[in-house]
N, C-alpha and C positions, 0 to 999 in steps of 0.2 A: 406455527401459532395455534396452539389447543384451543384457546379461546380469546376473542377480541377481548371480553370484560379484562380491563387490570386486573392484577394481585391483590389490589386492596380490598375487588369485592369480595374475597370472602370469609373477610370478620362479618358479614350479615349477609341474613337470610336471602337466601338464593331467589330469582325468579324461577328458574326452570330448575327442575328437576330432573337427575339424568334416568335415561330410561335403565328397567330392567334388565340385568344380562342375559335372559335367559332368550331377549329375542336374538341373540345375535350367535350364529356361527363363526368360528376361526378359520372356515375357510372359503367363507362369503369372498365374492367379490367386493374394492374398497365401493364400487358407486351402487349402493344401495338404497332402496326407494327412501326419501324424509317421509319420517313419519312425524306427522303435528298434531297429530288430535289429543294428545295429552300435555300440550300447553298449556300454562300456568294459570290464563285468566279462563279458560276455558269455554271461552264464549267465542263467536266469528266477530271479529273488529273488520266491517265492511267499509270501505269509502265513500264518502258519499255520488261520486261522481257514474258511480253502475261502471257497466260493462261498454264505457264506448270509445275503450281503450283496444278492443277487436270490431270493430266496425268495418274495417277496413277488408276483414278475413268472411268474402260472401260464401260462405259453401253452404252446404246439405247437412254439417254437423256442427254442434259447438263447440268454439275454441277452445274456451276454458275450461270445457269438460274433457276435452282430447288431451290439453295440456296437462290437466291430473291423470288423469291415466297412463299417459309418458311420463311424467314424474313422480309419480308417487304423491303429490302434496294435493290436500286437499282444495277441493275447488275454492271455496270464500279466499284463500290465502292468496290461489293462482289470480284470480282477480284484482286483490290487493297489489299484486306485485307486478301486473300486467300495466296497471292503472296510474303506481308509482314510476315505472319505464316511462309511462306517454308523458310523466308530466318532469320528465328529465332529470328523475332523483340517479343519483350515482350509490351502487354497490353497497362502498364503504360507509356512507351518508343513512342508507336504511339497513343496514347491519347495526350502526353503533343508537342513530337517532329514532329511529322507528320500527325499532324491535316486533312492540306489539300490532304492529297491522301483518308485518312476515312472520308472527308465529315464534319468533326466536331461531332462523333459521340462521345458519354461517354462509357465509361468503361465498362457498361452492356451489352450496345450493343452490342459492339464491341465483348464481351465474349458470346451472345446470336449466331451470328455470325462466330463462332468459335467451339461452342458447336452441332450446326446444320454442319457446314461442317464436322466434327469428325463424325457425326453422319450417312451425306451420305458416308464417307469413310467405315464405319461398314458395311453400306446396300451395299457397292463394293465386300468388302471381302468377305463376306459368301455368296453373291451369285455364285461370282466364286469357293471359296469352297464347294455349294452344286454342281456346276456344274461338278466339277470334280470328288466328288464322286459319283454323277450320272453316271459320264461316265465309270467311274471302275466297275462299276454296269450293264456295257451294254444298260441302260434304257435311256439315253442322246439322246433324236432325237433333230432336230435344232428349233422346234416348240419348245419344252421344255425349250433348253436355250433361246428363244427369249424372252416367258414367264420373264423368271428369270430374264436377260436383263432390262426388262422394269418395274420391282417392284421400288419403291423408298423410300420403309421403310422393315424393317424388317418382319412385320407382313404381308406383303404381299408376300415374298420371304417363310414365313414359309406353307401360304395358300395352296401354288403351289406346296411345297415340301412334304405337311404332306404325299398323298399317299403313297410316296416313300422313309417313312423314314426307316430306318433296326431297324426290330426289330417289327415291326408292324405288324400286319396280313397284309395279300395281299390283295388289295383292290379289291372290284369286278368291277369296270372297269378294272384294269389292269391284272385279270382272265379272261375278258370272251376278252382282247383284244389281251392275248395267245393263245385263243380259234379260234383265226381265224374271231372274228364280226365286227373289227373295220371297213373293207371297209362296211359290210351290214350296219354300221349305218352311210356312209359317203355317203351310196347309199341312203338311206332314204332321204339325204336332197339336193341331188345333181341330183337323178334321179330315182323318187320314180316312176314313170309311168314303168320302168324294174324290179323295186324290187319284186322277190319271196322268203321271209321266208320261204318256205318247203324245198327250194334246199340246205338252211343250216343245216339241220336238221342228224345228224348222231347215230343213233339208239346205237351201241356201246359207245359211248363218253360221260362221264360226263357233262352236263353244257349245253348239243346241242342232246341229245338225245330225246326231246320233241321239241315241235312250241313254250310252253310256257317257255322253258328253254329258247329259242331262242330267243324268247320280251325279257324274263327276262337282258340278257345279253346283248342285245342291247339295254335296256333301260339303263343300268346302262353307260353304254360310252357316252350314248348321254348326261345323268346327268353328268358326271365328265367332258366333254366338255364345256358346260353351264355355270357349278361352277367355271371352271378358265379362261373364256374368258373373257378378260380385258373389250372390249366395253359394254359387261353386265354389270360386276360389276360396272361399271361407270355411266351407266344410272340411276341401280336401287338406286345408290346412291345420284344422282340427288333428285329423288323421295325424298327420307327418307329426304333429307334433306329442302325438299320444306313440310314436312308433320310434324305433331304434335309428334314427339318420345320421349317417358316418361323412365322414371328411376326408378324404385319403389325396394322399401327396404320391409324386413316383418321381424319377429324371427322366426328364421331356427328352425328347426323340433330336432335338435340335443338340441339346450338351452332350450326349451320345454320340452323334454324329461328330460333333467339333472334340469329343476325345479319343477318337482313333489316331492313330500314326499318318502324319499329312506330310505334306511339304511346306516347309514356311515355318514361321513359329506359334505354335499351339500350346505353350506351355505353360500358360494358365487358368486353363479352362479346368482340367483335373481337380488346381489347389481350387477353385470357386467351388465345384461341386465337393467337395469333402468340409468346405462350410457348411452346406447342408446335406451334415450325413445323417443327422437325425431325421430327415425330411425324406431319403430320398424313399423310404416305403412305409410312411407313416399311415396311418389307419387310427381315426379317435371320434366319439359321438362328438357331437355338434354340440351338445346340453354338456359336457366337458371336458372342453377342449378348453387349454390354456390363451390367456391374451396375446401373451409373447409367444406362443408356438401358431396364433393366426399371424401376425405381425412378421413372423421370421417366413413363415407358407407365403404370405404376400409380397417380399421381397422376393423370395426363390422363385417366385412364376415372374415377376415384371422384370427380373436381369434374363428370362427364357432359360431358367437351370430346372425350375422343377415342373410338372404337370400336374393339374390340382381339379376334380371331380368330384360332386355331393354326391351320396348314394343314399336311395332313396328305396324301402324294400319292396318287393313285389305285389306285396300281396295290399298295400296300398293302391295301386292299379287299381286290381281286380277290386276290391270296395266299390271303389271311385266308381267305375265302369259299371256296377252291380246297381248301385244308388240313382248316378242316372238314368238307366234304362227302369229301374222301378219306381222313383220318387221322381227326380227333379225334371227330368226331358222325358218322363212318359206321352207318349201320345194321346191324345182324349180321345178315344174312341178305337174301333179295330183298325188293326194297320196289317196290312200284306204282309206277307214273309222277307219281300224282299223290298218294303219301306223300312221295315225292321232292321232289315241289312245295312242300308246305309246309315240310319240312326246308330249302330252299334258301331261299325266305321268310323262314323264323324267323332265319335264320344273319343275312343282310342285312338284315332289324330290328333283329336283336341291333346287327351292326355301328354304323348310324346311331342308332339309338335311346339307346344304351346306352354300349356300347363307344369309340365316337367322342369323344360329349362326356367320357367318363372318360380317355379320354387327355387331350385338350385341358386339363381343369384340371389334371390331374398333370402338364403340362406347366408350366401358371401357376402351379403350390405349386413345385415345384421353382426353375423360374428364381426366384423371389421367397423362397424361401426363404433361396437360397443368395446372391442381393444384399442382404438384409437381413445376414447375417453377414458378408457383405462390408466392408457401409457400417457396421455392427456393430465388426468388428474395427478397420477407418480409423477411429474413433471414440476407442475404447480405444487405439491406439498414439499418436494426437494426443496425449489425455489424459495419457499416460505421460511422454511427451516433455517436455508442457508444466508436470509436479508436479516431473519432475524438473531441471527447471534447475537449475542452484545458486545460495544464497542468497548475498550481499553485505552481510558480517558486518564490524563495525569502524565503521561510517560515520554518520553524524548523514546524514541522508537528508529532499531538502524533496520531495514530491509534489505536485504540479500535477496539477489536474482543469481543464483548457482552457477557455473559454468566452468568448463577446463583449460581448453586453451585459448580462450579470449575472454579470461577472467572471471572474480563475481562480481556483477557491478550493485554496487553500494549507494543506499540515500539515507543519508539523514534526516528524520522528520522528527520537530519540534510537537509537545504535543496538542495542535491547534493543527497540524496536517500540514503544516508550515515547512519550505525545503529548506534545509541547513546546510547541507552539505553533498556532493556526490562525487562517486567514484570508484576506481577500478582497484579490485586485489588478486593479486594473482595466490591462490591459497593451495591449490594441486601441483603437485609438480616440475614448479619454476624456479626460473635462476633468481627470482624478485619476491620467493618467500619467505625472507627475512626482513625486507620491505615493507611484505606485508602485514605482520604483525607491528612494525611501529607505526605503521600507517590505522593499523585499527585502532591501537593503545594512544594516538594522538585525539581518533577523534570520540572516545568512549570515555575521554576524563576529560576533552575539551569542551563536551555535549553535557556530560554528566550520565550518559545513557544507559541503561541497564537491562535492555530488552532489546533481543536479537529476533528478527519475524524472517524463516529462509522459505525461501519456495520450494516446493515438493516437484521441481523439475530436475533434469539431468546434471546429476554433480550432487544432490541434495544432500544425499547418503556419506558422502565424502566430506562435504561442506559440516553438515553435524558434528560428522566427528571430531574436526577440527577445531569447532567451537569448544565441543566438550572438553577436548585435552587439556585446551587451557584457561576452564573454568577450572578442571579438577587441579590444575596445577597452579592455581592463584594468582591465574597471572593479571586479573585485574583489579585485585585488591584495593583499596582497601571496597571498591563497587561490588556489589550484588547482584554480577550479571545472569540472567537465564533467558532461555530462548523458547521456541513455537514453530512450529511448522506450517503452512499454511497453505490450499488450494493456487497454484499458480495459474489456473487454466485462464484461458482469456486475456493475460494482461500482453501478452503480447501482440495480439490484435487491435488491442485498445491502444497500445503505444505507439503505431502511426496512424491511429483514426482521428480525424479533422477534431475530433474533442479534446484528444493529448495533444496537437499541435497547439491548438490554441491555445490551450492553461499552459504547455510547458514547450513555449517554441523553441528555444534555443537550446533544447537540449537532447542529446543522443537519442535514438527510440529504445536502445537497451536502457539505459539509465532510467529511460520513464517506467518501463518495466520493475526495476525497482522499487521505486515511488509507489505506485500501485500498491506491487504487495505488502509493502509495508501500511498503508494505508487499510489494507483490509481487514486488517487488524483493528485500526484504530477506528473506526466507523465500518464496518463492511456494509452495512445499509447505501450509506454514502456513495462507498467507492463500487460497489457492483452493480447498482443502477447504471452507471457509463458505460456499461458491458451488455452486447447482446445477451440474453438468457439463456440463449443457444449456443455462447462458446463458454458457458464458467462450468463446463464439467457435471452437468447433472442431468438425468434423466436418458430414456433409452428410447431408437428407434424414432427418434426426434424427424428423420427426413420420411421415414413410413406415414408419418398421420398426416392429417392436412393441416396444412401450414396458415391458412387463415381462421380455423379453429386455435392451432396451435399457439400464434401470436396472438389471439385476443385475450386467452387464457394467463396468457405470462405477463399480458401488459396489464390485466385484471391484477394479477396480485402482487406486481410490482406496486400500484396502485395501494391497494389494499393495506401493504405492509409500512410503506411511504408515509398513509394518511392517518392508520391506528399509531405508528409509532409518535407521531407528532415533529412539525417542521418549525424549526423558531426562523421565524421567518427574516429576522435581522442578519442573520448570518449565513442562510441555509443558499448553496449554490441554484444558478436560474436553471440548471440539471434534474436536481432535485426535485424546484418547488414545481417542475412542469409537470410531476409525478401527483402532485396534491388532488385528492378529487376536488372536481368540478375546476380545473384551472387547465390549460393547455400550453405550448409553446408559447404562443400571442401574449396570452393573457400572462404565462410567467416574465416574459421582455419587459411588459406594461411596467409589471410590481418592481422590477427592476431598474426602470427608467424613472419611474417616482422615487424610487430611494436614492439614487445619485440628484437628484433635485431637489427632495424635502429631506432627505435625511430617513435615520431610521422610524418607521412606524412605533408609536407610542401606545394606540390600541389597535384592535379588530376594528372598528366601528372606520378608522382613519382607511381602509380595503374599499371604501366606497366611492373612494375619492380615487381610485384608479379607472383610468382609460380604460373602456371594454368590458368591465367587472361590475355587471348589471346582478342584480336583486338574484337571480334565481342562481348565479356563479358563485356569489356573498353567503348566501345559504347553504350551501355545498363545501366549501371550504373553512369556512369560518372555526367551527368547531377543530379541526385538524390545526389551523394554526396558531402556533405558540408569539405571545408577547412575552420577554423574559426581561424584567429591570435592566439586570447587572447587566445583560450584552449590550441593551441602549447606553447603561452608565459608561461603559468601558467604550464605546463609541465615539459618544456625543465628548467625554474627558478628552478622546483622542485628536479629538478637531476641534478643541476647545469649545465646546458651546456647553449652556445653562443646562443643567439635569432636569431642574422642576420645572422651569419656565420657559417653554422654546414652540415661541412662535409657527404656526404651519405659514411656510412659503407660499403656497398655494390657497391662501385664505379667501383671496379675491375672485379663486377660480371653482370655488368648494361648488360640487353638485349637489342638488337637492336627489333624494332617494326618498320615494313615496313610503310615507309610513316609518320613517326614521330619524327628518330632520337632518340635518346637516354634524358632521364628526367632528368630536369635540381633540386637544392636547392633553387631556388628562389619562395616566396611565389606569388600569381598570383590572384588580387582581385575579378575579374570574379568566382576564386573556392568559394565563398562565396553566389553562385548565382542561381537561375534556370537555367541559360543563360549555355547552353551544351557547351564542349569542342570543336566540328565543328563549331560555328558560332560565336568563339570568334573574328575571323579576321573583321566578320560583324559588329558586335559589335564597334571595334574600332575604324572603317571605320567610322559607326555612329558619334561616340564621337565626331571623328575628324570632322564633316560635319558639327555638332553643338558649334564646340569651347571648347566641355568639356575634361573631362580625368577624370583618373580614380581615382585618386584621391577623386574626386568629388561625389563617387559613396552614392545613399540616402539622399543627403545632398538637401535643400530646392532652392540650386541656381542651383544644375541640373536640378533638377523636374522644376524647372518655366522653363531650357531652351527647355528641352522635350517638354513639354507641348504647348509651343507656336511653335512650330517646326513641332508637329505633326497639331495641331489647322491650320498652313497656308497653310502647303504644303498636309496635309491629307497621311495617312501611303499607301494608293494606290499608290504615288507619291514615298514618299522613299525609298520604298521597293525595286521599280526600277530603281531606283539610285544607289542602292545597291546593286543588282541584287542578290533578295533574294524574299520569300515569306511573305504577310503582316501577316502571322500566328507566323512565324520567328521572325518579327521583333519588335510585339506584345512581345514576350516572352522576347527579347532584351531590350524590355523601362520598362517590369517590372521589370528585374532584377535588370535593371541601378537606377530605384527610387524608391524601395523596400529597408526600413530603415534597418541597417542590425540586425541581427537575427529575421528577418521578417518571422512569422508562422501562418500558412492559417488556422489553427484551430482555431473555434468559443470562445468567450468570455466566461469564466465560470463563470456560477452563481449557488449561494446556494438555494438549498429546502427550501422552503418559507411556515412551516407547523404553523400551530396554536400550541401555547401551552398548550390550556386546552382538546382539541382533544387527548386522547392517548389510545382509544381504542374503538373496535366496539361498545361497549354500550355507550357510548358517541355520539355515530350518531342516526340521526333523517330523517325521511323524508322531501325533501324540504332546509335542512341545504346547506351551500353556503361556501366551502373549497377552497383552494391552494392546488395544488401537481406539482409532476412531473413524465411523462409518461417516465415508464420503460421495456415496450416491449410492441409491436404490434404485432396483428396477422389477421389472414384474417376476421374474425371476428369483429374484435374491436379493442381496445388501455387498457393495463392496468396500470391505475396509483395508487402511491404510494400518499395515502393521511394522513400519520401520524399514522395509528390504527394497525401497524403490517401485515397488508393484504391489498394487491392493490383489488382497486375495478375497475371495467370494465365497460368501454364506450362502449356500441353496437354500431357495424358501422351504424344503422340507425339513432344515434345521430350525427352522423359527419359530418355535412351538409356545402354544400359549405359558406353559409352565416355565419357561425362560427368563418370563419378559414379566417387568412392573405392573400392576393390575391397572392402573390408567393407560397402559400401550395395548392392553390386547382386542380393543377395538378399531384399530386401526391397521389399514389394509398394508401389510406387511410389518408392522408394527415398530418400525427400523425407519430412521431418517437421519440425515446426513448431518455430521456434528456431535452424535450419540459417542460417548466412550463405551465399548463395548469390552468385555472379558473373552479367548474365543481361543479353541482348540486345533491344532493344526491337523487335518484330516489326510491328506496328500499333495505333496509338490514336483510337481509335472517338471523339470527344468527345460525338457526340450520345445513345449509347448507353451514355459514361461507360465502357467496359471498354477495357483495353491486354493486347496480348498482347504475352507474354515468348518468350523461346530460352534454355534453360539455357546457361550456357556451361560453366563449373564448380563446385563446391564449394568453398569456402574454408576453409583448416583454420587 
């Protein structure tokens, strides 16, 4: 989805303006900071309600200024959106209705945003909670919570706290600072010209009964000082990050071990390591190193195949060591040679002890962090890509589930998604192939059917050709048959999940499989919401990130795609509408229980009158859902009842809703609309300015009066006539000339494959194919060029000059669905992979 606004905006003047190219690199990474200060109104649209949407977040620094600084957006917006969070606006809800307080930001951001302030509320909590188990601990001085105070990630709240965790040995600073040393070592650097080490010295006593227990003890305080003083860590960070720090990968000492010649069977440790041949003596800076080459390093260490060390250069040390002893831990005053001694000691403890390994993993949270949102975001724009195809509406549609020797199995689907028919053909190599063609020729003129949807599973290739032969050979004349290929991932999971049982009990789990894919055709919004996001085939390294990131992400734009595309809610399954922002399972059962009671909803306004569907749910959803006449007319005819005149059942039960009055039975053309339930008064005020009504709504003599309405007076102008916002009143003139059942999903087109292409040994170097690109990953693009097995584009074929001037802003610029043009570079047959050459984009 390029942009939530419909197609219609842009017969008028744009609100935002896209930024210049010249900020953006082709080989940026996709999450790059939002930049908002060249918004359209150009002013901070603050809320009124301030800042005590962070209340809750007591530290030493400001939230909302940490939070721009992690994301890039400016503070007034972070604000705005922190604020909209507290007061339970959804995503979709302030993407489409409340542009101007987010700056005009998309739905990533906005959740990038979101995801980061979640995140400082985490670093809130458990710092408070380590501090209070400190304090039950007795060990809580006010230097220690200041410490905790001022962390603003987890990994640094854990730094401060390892000494102190229970359950740990006792650290030796915090032994020898029982012992009585810590003033001697406050004395060393505050007033080393008075310090005598013998006067501490106590002959009976563990720890202090030597001079050298007594360094010993005071060195280790002054290290554990060192290691958690923030202007250090800060400095030497500085450093690391002005200096060359490498990443280097080897094979760990354990998959060595387990590949020598044993007893027993050992015989797959070898093929695991030669997975990561590229890893096993890899060497790459930190500042660039690939997302999927940390992603693929982080796998190879958690199965114990590879061994993985930051290396950090030398002469970083000696700085570090140099700067303390003259700047930061100088002593005030003269100091012995050999106070001297231990202070240079403790520093170079600090460093290795301490210091060192704390870089290092804040080097591995970072890289991993920021591939995870990576392979995170490549995830969700698959996904988006792939809900948003367009459906193929109009069509009796047969889906094919491929297979050899236990058939194809077959569904007939009406085109309302209706089952006609199912069943088995035996089309590869059976004694029932003659069968099987009167078996398809019965139901392809008794359907009327003309479109064949197969799955791209095993048999596909065979299946195709099959069809083809006897399109080319007429044999279904006098029909118009053609066919499509289509992702089959997933539907067989989904065909005995408690969901297909339920809609299709009594029927085979292969046959549901059919169904399915034929279905995805005809609605894939529809039908691949039923589907985890995680089995329809897209995205990479999906079990490497974290999976509660991972799933908020995909239920985010399963949402997202759900609520922009709009759900007519008379017909839309309780699957579906539970997808609608601001609506849940509960609350979809509710809407569903009202409609088998009152019948179909006549407007929006009648949503109030559901169980559970309070003001602030009504608000959130409202705009996303569709009232459409003809599916009431076609209803209400089918149960016999009045079209204009139909009583609500529930009239004796109507709720009152503050500020709304009670829901009227009259239908309301604006519910056909984007145009939200608050701005319908704007709306008409409109009409009225320009002479229309509603009436009128789509029709070719509104749009000329829009048009020339907005063209003289400019929406800057009407806005404030109307005393509204020009983001408002944008959403206003699209809904008003938005032809009706207007769907902001892309045009579909069929897989454009050669016919004499139908399997790897048919390819050649240098050969010049069609396909279409069926998943991306940080890597590459793989597409589907007719031989059973996608071949893959390396992202260093993906060159801006390739690709359409609207795609080269986008992080690989290849999403799934694309008809691509594409060069055959090399086919491996023994390893089964084919590399591609983009050539071009197909429009």
């Amino acid at each position: 989805m390029p942009h939530e606004c419909p197609s219609s905006s842009q017969h008028f003047p744009k609100v935002k303006k896209e930024e210049p190219d010249d900020s953006f690199t082709f080989d940026e990474p996709a999450q790059k900071k939002q930049r908002t200060t060249n918004a359209a109104q150009g002013r901070p649209i603050k809320l009124k309600s301030g800042n005590s949407c962070v209340e809750d977040i007591e530290m030493n620094w400001d939230p909302i200024q940490v939070l721009a600084e992690k994301t890039g957006v400016e503070q007034w917006v972070c604000a705005n959106i922190a604020q909209l969070f507290q007061e339970e606006n959804t995503i979709p809800f302030m993407v489409r209705y409340r542009k101007e307080l987010i700056n005009h930001m998309d739905a990533d951001a906005v959740r990038d945003v979101q995801l980061t302030l979640e995140e400082l509320r985490s670093v809130a909590k458990k710092s408070k909670s380590v501090s209070q188990t400190l304090k039950k601990e007795g060990v809580l001085t006010s230097e220690l919570e200041m410490a905790l105070k001022n962390c603003t990630t987890a990994g640094d709240i854990d730094h401060v706290y390892a000494p102190y965790k229970k359950g740990s040995k006792l650290s030796k600073a915090r032994r020898a600072k029982e012992l009585g040393l810590e003033p001697v070592a406050l004395a060393l650097l505050q007033a080393p010209q008075t310090l005598d080490l013998h006067s501490s010295i106590q002959p009976n006593t563990k720890g202090l009964s030597t001079l050298d227990e007594v360094t010993t003890g005071v060195q280790e305080i002054l290290t554990d000082m060192i290691a958690k003083d923030k202007e250090t860590l800060t400095h030497v960070q500085s450093w690391c990050d002005r200096s060359a720090v490498t990443i280097h990968s080897s094979v760990s000492k354990t998959a060595l071990k387990e590949q020598q010649p044993q007893q027993g069977n050992q015989k797959s440790k070898p093929k695991d390591i030669a997975k990561f041949s590229l890893y096993t003596d890899f060497t790459c800076d930190v500042q660039r190193i690939q997302h999927y080459q940390t992603l693929a390093i982080n796998r190879g260490e958690n199965l114990k195949i590879l061994t993985v060390k930051v290396n950090i250069p030398d002469w970083v040390k000696n700085d570090f060591c140099r700067w303390c002893i003259n700047v930061r831990w100088r002593p005030q005053g003269f100091a012995q040679p050999e106070l001297m001694t231990i202070l240079k000691n403790a520093i170079e403890d600090s460093y290795r002890r301490f210091i060192l390994p704390f870089l290092s993993r804040g080097y591995r949270t970072k890289l991993t962090a920021s591939a995870e949102k990576e392979s995170i975001a490549m995830f969700v724009r698959n996904l988006r890509q792939r809900l948003l195809m367009c459906p193929v509406r109009g069509r009796v549609i047969m889906g094919v589930d491929p297979g050899f020797h236990h058939g194809c199995k077959i569904a007939i689907l009406s085109p309302t998604s209706q089952i006609l028919h199912t069943d088995v053909a035996y089309l590869h190599g059976h004694a029932k192939h003659k069968e099987a063609e009167n078996l398809l020729t019965f139901y392809f003129f008794f359907n009327s059917c003309q479109t064949i949807v197969i799955g791209n599973g095993k048999a596909c290739r065979e299946t195709e050709a099959f069809f083809t032969d006897l399109i080319k050979q007429r044999f279904f004349k006098p029909l118009d048959v053609s066919y499509c290929i289509t992702d089959e991932a997933g539907a067989s999971i989904y065909s005995v999940s408690p969901e297909a049982v339920k809609e299709m009990p009594d029927m085979d789990p292969n046959l549901r499989s059919a169904v399915s894919i034929g279905r995805r055709v005809q609605d894939p919004l529809a039908e691949l919401i039923k589907i985890d996001p995680k089995h329809i085939g897209i995205g990479t390294y999906q079990h490497d990130v974290s999976q509660s990131l991972l799933r908020a992400a995909l239920d985010g734009v399963v949402q997202e795609c759900v609520s922009f595309v709009g759900v007519d809610i008379n017909i839309c399954s309780e699957t579906l509408m539970r997808h609608i922002a601001g609506l849940n399972a509960g609350r979809a059962r509710s809407i569903m229980e009202w409609k088998e009671k009152n019948g179909p909803f006549l407007n929006r306004e009648q949503l109030k009158l559901v169980k559970g569907l309070g003001p602030k749910s009504f608000q959130q959803c409202a705009g996303f859902i569709r009232i459409n006449p003809e599916t009431v007319r076609r209803r209400q005819l089918k149960s016999g009842t009045a079209y204009h005149n139909v009583p609500l059942k529930q009239t004796a039960e109507k709720k009152k809703v503050k500020g709304s009055g009670s829901a009227s039975n009259q239908f309301n053309p604006l519910d056909q609309t984007c145009i939200h339930p608050e701005s319908y008064s704007i709306a008409l005020r409109f009409l009225s300015q320009i002479g229309g009504s509603l009436d009128q709504m789509g029709s070719a003599v509104l749009r000329q009066s829009i048009e020339s309405s907005v063209k003289n007076r400019g929406l800057d102008v009407l806005d404030k006539s109307l005393d509204t916002t020009p983001e408002t009143l944008q959403l206003i003139v699209d809904g008003l000339t938005q032809p009706p059942g207007f769907d902001i999903r892309q045009d579909f087109e069929q897989a454009d494959f050669k016919r004499e292409i139908v399997s790897m040994n048919d390819l050649h170097d240098g050969m010049v194919l069609t396909g279409r690109v069926t998943n991306t990953a940080l890597f590459g693009a793989f597409v589907d060029i007719g031989v059973g097995r996608s071949g893959l584009i390396p992202k260093r074929f993906i060159t801006p000059d390739k690709l359409p001037v609207d795609q080269r802003r986008r992080s690989l610029a290849l999403g799934p669905g694309e008809r691509v043009e594409v060069r055959v570079m090399n086919v491996d047959l023994q390893r089964n992979r084919i590399t591609l050459d983009l050539i071009r984009v197909l429009r």
